[in-house]
C-alpha positions as CSV (number, residue, x, y, z in Angstrom):
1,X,-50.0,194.3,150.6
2,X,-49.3,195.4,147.0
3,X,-52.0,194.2,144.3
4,X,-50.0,191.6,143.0
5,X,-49.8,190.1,146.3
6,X,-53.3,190.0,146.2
7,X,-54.2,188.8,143.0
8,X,-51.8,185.7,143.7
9,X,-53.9,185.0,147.1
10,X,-57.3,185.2,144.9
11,X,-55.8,183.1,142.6
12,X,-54.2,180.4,144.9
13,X,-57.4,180.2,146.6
14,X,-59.7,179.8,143.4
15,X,-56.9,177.1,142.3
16,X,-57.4,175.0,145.6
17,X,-61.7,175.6,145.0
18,X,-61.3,174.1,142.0
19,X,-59.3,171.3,142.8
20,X,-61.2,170.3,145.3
21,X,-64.3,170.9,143.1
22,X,-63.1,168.5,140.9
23,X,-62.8,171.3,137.8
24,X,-60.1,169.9,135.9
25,X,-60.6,173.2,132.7
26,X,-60.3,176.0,136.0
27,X,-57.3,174.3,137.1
28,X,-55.7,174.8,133.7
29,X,-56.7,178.0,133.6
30,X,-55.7,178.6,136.8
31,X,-52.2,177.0,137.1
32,X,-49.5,179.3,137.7
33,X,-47.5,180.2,134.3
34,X,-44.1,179.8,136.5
35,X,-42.4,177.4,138.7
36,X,-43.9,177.5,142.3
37,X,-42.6,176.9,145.5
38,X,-42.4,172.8,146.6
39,X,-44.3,173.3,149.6
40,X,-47.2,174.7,147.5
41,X,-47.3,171.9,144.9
42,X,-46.9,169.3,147.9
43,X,-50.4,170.9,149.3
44,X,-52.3,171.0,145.9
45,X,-51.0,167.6,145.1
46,X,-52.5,166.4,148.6
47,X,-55.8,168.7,147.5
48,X,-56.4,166.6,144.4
49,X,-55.9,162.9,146.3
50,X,-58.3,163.6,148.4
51,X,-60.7,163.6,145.5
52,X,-59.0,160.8,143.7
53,X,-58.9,162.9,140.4
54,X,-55.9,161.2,137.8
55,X,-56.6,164.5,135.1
56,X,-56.1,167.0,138.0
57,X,-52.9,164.9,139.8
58,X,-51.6,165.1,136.6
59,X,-51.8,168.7,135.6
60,X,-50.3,169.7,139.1
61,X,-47.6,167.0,139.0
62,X,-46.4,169.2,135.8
63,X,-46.0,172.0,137.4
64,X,-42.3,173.1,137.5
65,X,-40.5,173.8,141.5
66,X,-38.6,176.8,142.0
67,X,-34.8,175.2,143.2
């Protein structure tokens, strides 16, 4: 596994503690500069209805999907 690799593991998984956490300034700091894969915004989406939080839904429904 190269180091990028692994730096885009860390930061998926800090993204999804923070979403679930509720820590709507670490998502934005968090959220991926590029378009992600559908799949991935589909589960980070379902992350942030679990806690019911409008700011979060909203910053991840903004996130661009690779075609």
């Amino acid at each position: 596994m190269t180091d990028k690799n692994e730096h885009s593991i860390a930061n998926f998984a800090a993204l999804k503690t923070a979403i679930v956490n509720g820590e709507k300034q670490r998502v934005e700091e968090l959220l991926p500069k590029k378009a992600i894969q559908d799949l991935e915004k589909g589960y980070l989406l379902d992350l942030a209805n679990v806690n019911g939080n409008k700011d979060i839904i909203k910053l991840l429904e903004a996130i661009p999907v690779n075609k």
